[in-house]
N, C-alpha and C positions, 0 to 999 in steps of 0.2 A: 811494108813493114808489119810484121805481125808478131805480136807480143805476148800471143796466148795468158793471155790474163784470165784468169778464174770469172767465173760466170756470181753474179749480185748473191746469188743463194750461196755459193761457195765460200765469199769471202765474208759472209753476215757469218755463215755456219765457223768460219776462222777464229772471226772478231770473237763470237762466241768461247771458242774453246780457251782461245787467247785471256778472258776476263774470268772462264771460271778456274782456271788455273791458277791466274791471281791470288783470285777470293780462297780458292784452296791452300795457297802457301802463305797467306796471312792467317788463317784460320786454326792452320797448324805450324805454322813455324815456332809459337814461341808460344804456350799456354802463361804462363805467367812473368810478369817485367821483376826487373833488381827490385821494387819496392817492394814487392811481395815476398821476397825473400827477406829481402834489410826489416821486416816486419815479423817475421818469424824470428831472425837471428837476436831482434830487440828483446821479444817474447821471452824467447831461451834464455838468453843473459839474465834476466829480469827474475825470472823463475829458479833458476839452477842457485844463481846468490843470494837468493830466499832459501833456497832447501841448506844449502852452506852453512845459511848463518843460523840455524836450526837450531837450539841447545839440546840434542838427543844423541841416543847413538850409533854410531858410526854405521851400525848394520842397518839402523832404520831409515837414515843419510841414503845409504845405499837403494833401499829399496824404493822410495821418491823416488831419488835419480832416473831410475831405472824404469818407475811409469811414468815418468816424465817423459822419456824418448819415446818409449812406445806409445804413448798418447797421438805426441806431436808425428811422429813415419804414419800413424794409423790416420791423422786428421788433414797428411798433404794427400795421402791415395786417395783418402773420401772426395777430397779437391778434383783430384784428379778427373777421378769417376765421374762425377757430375758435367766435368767440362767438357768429356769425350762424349757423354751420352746426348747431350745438346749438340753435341758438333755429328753425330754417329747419328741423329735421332732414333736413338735408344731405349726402351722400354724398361726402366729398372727397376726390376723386382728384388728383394733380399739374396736369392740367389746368386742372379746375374753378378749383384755386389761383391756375393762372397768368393765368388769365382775371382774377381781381382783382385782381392787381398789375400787371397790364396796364391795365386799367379806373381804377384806382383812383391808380400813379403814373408809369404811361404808358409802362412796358417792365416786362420781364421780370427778375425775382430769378435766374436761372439752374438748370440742374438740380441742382447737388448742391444748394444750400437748399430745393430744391421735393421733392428726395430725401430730405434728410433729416428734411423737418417735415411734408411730406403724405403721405408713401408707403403706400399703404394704412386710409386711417381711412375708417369707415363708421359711423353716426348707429346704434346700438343703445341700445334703453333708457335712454334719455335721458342719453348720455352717446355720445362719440367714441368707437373703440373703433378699436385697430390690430387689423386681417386681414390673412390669406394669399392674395392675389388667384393665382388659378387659371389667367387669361391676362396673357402677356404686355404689351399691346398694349390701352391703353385709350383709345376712340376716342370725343369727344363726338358725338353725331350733333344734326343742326341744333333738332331740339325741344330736346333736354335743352340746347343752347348755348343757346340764347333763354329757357328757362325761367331759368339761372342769372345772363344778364344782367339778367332780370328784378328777380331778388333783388337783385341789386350795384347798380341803381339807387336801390333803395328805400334803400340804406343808405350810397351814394355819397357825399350832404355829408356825412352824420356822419363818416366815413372822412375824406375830404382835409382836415374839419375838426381834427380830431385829428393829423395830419401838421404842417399849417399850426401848432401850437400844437406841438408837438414842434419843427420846424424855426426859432420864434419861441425857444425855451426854448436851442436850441444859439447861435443869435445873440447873445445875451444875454449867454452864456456866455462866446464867443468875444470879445467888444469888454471885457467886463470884467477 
């Protein structure tokens, strides 16, 4: 009886691919739980029937309202970004950032929020880590641009989908 069974290196090499597949579909199946949402939607509610109950008017209502969404879509992408870049071990520079709110809600956050949330992180030991960058002047060149729109595809719907579901959770808000 011969049962051609894989040789100890073949089936270590299995077990392997076998676990980090795993680790790969918990790492990416699901960046953030209902609580993390049920904590933004609290947010919104909370926020939107403060701008409501405002005694101003109606056009100045409106224009809250209206940084109010843009705040919160611009503060789940920054979510986002960080949790890809840990998961990507990714080096994010201002650029690299802007390239995903670019990508992701179709312009730019501007520099002071790209100053003050990206300014130097670099992916050490498995964790973000602010540095001391030593140039000025940080320039994507076209490979590393293409590699990181690589990445922002891979994780492009989950991204607008969580906006879409942010910006469905302010609606809600706003007619209630």
């Amino acid at each position: 009886m011969n049962y051609n069974l894989p040789s100890p290196e073949e089936m270590i090499k299995q077990l392997g691919d076998l676990i980090n597949k795993r680790n790969e579909k918990d790492r990416l199946g699901d960046f953030f739980n209902n609580d993390y949402f049920s904590d933004f939607r609290k947010c919104i509610n909370n926020e939107v029937s403060e701008i409501k109950n405002m005694e101003v008017k109606r056009s100045i209502k409106g224009a809250y309202l209206s940084a109010c969404i843009k705040r919160y879509k611009r503060n789940i992408v920054k979510d986002y970004i960080l949790k890809i870049a840990l998961i990507e071990g990714l080096d994010l520079t201002q650029r690299i950032a802007d390239l995903f709110f670019i990508e992701c809600l179709g312009r730019s956050v501007g520099e002071f929020f790209l100053n003050e949330h990206f300014s130097g992180l670099q992916y050490k030991e498995n964790k973000l880590t602010k540095i001391k960058r030593t140039s000025g002047n940080i320039v994507l060149n076209p490979v590393k641009k293409e590699e990181v729109k690589g990445i922002i595809a891979k994780y492009k719907n989950q991204i607008i989908d969580s906006v879409e579901k942010i910006k469905c959770y302010f609606y809600e808000a706003k007619l209630s």
